[in-house]
ZATIDREN-263707 format. One line per field, with one value per atom (N, C-alpha, C): residue number from 0; residue in three letters; atom name; x, y, z. Coordinates in nm, 4 decimals. Each point is the difference from the previous one (the first is absolute). Layout:
<sites>
num: (NUM:...)
residuo: (Ala:...)
atomo: (CA:...)
east: (X:...)
north: (Y:...)
up: (Z:...)
</sites>
This chain:
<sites>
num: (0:0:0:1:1:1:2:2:2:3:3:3:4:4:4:5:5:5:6:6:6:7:7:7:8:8:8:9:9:9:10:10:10:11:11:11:12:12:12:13:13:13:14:14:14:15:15:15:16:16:16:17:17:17:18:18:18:19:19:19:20:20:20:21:21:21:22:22:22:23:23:23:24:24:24:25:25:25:26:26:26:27:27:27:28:28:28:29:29:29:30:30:30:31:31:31:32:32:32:33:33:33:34:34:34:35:35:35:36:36:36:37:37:37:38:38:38:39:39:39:40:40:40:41:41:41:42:42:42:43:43:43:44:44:44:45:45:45:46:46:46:47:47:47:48:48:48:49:49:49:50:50:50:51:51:51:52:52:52:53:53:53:54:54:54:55:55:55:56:56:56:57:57:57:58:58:58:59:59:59:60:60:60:61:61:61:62:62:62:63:63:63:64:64:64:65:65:65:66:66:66:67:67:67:68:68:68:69:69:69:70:70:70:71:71:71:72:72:72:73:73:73:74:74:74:75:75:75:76:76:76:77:77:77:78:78:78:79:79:79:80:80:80:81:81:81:82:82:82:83:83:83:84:84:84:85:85:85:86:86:86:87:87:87:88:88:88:89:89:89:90:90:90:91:91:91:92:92:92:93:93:93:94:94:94:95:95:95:96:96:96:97:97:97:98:98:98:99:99:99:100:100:100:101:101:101:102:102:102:103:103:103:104:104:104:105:105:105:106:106:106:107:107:107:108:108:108:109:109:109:110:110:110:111:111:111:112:112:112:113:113:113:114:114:114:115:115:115:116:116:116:117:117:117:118:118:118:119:119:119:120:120:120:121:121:121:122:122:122:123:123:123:124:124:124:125:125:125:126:126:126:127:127:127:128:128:128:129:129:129:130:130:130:131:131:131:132:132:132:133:133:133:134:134:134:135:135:135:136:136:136:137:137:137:138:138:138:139:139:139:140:140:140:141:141:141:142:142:142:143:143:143:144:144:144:145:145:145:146:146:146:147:147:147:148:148:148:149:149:149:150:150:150:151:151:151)
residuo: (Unk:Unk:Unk:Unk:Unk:Unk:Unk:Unk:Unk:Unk:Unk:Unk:Unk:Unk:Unk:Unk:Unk:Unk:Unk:Unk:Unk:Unk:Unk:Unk:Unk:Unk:Unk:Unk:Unk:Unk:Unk:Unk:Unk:Unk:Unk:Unk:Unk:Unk:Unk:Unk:Unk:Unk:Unk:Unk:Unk:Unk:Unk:Unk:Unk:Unk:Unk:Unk:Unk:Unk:Unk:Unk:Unk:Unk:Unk:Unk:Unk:Unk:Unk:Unk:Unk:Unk:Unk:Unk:Unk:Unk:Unk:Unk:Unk:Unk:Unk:Unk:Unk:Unk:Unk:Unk:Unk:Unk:Unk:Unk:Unk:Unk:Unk:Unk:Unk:Unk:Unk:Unk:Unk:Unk:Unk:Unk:Unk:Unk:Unk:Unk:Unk:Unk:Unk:Unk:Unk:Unk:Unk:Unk:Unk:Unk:Unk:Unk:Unk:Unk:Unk:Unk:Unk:Unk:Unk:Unk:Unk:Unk:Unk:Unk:Unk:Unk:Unk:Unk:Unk:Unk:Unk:Unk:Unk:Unk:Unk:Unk:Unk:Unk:Unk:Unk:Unk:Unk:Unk:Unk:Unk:Unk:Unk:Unk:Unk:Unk:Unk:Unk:Unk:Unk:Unk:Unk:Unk:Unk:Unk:Unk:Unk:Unk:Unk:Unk:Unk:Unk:Unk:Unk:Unk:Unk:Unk:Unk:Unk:Unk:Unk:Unk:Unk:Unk:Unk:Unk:Unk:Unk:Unk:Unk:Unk:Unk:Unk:Unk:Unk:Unk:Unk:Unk:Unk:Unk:Unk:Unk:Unk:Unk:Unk:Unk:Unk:Unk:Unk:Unk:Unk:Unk:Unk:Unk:Unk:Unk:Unk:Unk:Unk:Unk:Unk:Unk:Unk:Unk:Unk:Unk:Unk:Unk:Unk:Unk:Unk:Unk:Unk:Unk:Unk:Unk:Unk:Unk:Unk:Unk:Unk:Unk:Unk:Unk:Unk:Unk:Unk:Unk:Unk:Unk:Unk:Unk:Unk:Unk:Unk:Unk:Unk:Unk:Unk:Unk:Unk:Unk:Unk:Unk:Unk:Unk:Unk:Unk:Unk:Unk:Unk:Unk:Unk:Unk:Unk:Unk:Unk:Unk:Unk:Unk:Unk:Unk:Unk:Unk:Unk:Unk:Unk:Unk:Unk:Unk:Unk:Unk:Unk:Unk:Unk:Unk:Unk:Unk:Unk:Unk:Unk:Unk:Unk:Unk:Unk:Unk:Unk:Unk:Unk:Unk:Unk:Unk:Unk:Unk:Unk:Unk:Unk:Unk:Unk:Unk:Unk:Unk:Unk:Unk:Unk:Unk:Unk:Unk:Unk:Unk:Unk:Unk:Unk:Unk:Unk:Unk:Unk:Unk:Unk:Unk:Unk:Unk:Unk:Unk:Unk:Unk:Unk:Unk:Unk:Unk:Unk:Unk:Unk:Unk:Unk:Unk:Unk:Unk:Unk:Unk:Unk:Unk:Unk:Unk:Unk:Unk:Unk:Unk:Unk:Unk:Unk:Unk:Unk:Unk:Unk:Unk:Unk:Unk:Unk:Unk:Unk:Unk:Unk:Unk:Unk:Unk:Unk:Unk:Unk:Unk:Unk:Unk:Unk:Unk:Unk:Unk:Unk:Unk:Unk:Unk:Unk:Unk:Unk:Unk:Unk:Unk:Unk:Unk:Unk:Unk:Unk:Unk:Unk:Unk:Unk:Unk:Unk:Unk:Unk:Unk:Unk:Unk:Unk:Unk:Unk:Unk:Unk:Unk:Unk:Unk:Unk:Unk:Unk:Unk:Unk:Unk:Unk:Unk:Unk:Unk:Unk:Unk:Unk:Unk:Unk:Unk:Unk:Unk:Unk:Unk:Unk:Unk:Unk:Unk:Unk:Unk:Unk:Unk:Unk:Unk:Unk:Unk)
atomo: (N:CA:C:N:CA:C:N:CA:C:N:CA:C:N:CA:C:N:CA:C:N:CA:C:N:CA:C:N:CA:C:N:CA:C:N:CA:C:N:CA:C:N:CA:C:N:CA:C:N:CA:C:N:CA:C:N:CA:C:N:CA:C:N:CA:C:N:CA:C:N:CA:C:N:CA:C:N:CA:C:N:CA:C:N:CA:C:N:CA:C:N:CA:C:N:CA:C:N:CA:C:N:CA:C:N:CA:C:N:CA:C:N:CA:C:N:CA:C:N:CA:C:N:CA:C:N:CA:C:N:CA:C:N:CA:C:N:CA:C:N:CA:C:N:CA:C:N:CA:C:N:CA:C:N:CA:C:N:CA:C:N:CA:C:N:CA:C:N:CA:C:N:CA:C:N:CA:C:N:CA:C:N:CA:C:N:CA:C:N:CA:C:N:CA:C:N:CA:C:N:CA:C:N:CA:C:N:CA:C:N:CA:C:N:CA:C:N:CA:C:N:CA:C:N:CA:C:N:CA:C:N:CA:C:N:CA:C:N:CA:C:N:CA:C:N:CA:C:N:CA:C:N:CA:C:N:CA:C:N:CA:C:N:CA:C:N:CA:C:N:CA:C:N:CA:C:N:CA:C:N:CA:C:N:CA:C:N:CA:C:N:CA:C:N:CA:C:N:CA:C:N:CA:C:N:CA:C:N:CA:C:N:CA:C:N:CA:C:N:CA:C:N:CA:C:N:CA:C:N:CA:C:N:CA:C:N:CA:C:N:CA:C:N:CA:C:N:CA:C:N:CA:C:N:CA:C:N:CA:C:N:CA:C:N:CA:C:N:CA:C:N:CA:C:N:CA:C:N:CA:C:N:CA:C:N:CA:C:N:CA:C:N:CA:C:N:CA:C:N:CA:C:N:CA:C:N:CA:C:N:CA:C:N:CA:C:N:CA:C:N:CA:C:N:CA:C:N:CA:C:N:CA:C:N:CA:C:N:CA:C:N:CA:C:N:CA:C:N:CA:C:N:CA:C:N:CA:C:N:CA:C:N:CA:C:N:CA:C:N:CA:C:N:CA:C:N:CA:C:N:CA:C:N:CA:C:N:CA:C:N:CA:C:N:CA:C:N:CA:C:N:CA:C:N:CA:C:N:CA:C:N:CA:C:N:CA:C:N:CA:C:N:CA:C:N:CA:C:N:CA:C)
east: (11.0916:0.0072:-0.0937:0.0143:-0.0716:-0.0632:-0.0785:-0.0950:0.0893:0.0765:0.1062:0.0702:0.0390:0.1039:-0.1423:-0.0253:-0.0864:0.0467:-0.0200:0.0513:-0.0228:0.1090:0.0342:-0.0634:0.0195:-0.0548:-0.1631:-0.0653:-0.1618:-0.0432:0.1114:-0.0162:0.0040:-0.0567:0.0591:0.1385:0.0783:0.1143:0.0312:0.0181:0.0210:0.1360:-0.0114:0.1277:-0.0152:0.1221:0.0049:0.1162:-0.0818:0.1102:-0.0073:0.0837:0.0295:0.0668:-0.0769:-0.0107:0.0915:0.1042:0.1055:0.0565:-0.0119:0.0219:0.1097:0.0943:0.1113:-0.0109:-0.0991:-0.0638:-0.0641:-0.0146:-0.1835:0.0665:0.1482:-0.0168:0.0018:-0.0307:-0.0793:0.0895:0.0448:0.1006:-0.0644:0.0294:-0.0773:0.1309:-0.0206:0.0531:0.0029:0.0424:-0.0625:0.0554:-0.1244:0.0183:0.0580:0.0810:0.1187:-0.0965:-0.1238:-0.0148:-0.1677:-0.0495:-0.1471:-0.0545:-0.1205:-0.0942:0.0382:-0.0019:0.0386:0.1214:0.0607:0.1725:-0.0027:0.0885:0.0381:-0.0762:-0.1009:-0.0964:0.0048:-0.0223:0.0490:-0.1129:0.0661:-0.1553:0.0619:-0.0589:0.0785:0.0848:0.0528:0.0857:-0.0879:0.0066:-0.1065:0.0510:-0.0886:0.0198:-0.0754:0.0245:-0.1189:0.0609:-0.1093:-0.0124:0.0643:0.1230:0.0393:-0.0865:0.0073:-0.0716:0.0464:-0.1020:0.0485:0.0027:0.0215:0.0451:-0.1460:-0.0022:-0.0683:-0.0365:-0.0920:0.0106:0.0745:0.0383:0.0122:0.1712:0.0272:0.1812:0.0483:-0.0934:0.0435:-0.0200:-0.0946:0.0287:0.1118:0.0773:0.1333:0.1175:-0.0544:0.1100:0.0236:-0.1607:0.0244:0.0667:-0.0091:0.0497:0.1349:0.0848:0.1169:0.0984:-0.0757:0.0799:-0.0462:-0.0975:0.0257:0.0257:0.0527:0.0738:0.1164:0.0740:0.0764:-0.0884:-0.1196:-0.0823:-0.0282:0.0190:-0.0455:-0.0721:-0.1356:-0.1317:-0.0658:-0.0635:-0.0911:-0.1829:-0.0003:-0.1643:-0.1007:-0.0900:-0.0875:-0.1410:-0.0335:-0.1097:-0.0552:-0.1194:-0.0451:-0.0593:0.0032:-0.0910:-0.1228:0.0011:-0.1287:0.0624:-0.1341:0.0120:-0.0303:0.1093:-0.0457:-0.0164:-0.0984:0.0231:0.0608:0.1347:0.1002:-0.0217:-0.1125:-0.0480:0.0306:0.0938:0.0328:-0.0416:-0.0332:-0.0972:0.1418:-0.0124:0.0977:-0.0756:0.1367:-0.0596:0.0152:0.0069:-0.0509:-0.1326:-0.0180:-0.1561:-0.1225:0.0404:-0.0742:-0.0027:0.0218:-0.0023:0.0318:0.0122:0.0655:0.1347:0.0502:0.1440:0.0696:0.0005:0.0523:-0.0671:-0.0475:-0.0730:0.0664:0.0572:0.0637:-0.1065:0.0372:-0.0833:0.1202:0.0084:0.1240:-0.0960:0.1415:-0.0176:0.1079:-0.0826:0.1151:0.0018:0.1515:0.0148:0.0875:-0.0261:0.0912:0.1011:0.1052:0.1517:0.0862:0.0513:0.0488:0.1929:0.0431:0.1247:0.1063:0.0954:0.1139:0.1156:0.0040:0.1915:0.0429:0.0683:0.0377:-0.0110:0.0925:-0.0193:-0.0880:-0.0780:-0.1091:0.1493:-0.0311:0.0896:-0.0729:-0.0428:-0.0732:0.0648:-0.1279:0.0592:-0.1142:0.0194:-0.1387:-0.0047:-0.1200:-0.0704:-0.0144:0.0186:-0.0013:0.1150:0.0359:0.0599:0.0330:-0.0282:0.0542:-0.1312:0.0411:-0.0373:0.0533:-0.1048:0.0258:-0.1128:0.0369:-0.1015:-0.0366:-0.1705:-0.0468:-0.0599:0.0066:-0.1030:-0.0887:-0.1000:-0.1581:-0.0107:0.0579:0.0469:-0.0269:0.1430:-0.0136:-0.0895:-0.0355:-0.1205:-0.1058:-0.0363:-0.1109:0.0779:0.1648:0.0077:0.0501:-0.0268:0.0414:-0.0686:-0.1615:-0.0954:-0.0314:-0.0108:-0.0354:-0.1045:-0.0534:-0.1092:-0.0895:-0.1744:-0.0647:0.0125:0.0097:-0.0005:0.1292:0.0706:0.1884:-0.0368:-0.0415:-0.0122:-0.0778:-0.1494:-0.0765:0.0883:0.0518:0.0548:0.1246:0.1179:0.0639:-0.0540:-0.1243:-0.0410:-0.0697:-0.0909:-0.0365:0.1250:0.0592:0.1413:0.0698:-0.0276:0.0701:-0.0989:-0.1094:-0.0896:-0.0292:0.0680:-0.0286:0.1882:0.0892:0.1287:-0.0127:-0.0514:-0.0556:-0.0457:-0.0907:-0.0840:0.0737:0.1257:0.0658:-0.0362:-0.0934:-0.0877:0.1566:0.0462:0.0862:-0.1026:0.0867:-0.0460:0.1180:-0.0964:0.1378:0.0937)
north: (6.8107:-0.0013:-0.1088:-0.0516:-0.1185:-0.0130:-0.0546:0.0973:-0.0522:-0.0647:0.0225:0.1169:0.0657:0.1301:0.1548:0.0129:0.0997:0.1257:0.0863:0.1063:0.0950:0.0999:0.0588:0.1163:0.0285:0.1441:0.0392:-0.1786:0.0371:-0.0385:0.0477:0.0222:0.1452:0.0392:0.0903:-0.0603:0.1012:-0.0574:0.0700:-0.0626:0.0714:0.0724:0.0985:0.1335:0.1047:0.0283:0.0383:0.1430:0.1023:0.1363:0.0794:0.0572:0.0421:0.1881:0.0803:0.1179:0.0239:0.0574:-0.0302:0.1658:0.0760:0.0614:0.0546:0.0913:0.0531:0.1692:0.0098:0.1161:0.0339:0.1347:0.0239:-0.0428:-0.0332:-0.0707:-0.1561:-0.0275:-0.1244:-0.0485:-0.1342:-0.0894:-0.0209:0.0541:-0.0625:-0.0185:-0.1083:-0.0065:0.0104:-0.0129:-0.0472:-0.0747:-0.0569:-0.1738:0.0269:-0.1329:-0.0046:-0.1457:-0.0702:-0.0909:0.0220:-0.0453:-0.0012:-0.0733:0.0246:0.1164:0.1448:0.1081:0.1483:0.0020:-0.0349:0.0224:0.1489:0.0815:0.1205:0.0688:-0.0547:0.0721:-0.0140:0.1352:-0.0330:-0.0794:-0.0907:-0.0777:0.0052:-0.1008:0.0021:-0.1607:-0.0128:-0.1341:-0.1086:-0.0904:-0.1204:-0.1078:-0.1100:-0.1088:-0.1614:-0.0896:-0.1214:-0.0460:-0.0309:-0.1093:-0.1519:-0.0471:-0.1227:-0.1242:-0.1253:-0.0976:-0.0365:-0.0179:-0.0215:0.1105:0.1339:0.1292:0.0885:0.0471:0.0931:0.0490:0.1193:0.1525:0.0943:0.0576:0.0221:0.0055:-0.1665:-0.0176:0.0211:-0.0365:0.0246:0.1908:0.0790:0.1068:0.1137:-0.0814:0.0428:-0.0476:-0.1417:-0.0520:0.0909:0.0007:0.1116:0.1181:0.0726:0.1519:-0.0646:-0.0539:-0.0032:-0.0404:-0.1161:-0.0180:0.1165:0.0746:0.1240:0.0918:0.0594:0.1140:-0.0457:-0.0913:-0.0358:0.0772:0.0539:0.0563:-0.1261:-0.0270:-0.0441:0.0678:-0.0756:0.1122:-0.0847:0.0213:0.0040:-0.0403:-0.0585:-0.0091:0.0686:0.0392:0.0655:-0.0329:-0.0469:-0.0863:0.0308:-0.0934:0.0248:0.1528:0.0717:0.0737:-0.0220:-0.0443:-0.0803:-0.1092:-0.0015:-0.1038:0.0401:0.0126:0.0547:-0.0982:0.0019:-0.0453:0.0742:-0.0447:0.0840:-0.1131:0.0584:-0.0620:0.0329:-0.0501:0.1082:-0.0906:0.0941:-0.0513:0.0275:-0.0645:-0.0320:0.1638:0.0267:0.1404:-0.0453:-0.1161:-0.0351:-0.0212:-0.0730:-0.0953:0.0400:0.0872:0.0425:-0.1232:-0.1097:-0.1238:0.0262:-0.1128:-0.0166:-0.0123:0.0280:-0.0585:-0.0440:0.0489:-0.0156:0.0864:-0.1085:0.0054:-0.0045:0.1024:0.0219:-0.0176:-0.0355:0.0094:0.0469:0.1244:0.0653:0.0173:-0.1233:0.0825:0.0747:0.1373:0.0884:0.0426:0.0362:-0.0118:0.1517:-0.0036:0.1569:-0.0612:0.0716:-0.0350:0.1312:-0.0285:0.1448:-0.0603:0.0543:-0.0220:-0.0368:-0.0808:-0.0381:0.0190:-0.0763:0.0242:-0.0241:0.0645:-0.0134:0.0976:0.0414:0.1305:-0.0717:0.0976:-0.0426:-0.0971:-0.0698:-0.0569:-0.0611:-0.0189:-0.0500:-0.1290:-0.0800:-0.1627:-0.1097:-0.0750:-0.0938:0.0828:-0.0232:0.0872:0.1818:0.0262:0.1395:0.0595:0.1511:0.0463:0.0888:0.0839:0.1096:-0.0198:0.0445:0.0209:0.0811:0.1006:0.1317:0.0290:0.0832:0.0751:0.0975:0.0008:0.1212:0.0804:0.1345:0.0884:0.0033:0.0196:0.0311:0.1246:0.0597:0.1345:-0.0522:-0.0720:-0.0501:-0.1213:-0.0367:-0.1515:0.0601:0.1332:0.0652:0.0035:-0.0301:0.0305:-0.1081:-0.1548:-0.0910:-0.0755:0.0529:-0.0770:-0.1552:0.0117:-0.1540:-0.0092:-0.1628:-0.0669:0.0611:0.0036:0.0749:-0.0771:-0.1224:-0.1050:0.0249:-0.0113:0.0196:0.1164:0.1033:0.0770:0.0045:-0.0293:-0.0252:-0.1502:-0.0097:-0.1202:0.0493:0.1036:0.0489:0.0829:0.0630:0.1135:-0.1143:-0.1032:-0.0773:-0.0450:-0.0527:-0.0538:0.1120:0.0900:0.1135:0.0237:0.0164:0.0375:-0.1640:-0.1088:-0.1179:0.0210:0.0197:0.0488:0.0715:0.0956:0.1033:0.0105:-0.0892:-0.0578:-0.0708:-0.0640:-0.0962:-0.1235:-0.0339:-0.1801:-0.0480:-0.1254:-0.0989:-0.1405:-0.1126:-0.1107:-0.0961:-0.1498:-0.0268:-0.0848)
up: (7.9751:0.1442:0.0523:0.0762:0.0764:0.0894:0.0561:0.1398:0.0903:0.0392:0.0878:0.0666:-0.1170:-0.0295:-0.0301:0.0826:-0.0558:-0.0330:-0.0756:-0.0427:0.0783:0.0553:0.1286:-0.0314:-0.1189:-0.0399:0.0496:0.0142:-0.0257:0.1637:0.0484:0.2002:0.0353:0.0978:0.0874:0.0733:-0.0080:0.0358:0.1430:0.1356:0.1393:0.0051:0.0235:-0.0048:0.1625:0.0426:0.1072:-0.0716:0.1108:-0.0415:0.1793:-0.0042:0.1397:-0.0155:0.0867:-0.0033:0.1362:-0.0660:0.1213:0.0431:0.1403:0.0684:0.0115:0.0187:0.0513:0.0963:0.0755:0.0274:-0.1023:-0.0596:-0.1135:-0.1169:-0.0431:-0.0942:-0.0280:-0.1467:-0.0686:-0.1008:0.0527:-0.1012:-0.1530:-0.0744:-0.1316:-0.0663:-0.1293:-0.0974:-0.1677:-0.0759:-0.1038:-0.1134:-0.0466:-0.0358:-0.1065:0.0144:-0.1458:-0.0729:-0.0032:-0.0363:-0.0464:-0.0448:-0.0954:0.1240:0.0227:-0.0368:0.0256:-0.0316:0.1065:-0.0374:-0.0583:-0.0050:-0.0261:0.0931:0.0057:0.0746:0.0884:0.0648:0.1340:0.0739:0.1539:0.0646:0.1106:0.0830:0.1092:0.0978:0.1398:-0.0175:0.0312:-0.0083:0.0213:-0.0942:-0.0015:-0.0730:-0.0053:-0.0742:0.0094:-0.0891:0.0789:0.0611:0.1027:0.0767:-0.0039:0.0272:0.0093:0.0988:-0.0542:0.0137:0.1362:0.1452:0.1308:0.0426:-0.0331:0.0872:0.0567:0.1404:0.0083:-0.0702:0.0109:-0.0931:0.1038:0.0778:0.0792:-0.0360:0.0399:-0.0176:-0.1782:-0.0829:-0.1315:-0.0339:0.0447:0.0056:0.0656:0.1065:0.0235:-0.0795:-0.0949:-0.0271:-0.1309:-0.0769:-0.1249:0.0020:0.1390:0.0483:0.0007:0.0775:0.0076:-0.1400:-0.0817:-0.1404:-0.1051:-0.0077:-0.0666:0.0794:0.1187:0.0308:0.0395:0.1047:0.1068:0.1368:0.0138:0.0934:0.1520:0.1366:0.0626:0.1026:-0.0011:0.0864:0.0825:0.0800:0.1011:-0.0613:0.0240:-0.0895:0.1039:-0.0732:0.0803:-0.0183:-0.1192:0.0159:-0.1469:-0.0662:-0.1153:0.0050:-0.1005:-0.0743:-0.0768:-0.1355:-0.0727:-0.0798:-0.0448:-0.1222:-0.1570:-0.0696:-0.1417:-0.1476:-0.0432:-0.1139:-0.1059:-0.1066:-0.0599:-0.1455:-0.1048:-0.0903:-0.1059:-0.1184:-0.1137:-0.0635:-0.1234:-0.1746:-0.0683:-0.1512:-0.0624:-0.0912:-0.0194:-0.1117:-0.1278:-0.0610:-0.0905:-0.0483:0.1380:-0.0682:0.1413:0.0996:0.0779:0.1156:-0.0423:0.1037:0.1252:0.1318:0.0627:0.0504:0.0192:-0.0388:0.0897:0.1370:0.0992:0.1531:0.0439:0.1648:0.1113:0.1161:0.1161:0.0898:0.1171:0.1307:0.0817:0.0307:0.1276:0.0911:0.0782:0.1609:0.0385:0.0014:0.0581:0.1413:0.0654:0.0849:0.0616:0.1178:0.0514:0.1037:0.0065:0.0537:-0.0054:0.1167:0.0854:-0.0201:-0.1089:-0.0050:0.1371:-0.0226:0.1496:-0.0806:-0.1029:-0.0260:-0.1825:-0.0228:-0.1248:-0.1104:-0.0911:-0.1010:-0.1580:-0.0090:-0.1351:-0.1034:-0.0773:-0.0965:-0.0574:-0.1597:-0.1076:-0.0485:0.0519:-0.0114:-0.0225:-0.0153:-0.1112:-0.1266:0.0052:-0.1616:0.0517:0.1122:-0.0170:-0.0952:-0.0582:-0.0305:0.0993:0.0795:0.0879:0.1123:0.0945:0.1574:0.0760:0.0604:0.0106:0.1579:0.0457:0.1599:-0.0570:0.0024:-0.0867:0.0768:0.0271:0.0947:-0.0566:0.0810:-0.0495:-0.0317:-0.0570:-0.0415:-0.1507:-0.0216:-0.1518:-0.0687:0.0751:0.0217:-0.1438:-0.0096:-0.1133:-0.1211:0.0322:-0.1414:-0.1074:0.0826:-0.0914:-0.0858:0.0156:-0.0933:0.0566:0.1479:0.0214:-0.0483:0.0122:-0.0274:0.1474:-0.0456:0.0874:0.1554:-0.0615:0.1328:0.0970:-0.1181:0.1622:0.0400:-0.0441:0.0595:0.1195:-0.0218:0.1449:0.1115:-0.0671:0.0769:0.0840:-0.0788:0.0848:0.0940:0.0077:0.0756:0.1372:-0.0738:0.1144:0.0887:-0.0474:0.0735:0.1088:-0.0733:0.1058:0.1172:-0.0359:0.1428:0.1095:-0.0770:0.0768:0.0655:-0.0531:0.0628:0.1021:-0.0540:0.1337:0.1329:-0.0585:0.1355:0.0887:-0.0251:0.0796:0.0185:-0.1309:0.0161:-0.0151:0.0482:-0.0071:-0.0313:-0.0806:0.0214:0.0653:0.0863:0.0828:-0.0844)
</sites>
């Protein structure tokens, strides 16, 4: 590799995921692609070169569900850091910005790298084994929904 071309792996790489609304329930999906493959999250993905975070976090929601929403404004910022279970290393560095969005139009449909996309009550939300983070992240998202913050 050449210092031109630097190796992508040894970046944090910028990723946007969006916690998307339909009254108390929560759009999740789950990933048909590595890292997490088979594991539910909220619809996400990176960041394209030129784009908001903001417009690339609706754009991720809509090519993995067919979902179109309303943005409502950031939630946090997570670092999403996995070690190789081989060698304990690094392996791959996320920076999500995640985001909350109050559904407008369209039925869940699994598209990009998702495998299925689904409206989950917070009923069943305990029983899918999220990661500790989506989880505080869907709950933040909901009380910032709640509140009625809009961004313009």
């Amino acid at each position: 590799m050449t210092s031109e071309t630097p190796d992508p792996v040894m970046r944090p790489i910028p990723a946007v995921g969006t916690a998307c609304f339909r009254g108390d329930d929560v759009l999740l999906i789950r990933r048909g692609t590595k890292p997490l493959a088979g594991d539910w999250s909220i619809p996400g993905g990176k960041l394209e070169f030129g784009e908001s975070l903001a417009d690339g976090a609706l754009r991720e929601l809509h090519e993995e569900t067919g979902v179109m929403a309303r943005m409502v404004g950031l939630v946090d910022v997570v670092d999403a850091i996995f070690t190789s279970r081989r060698t304990g290393d690094t392996a791959r560095h996320y920076i999500l910005f995640d985001y909350a969005a109050v559904w407008e139009a369209g039925e869940p449909m699994a598209g990009d790298d998702a495998a299925h996309a689904e409206w989950i009550s917070p009923d069943r939300l305990a029983t899918l084994g999220l990661w500790d983070e989506t989880r505080r992240i869907i709950e933040a998202a909901r009380a910032l929904v709640g509140n009625g913050s809009i961004i313009a």
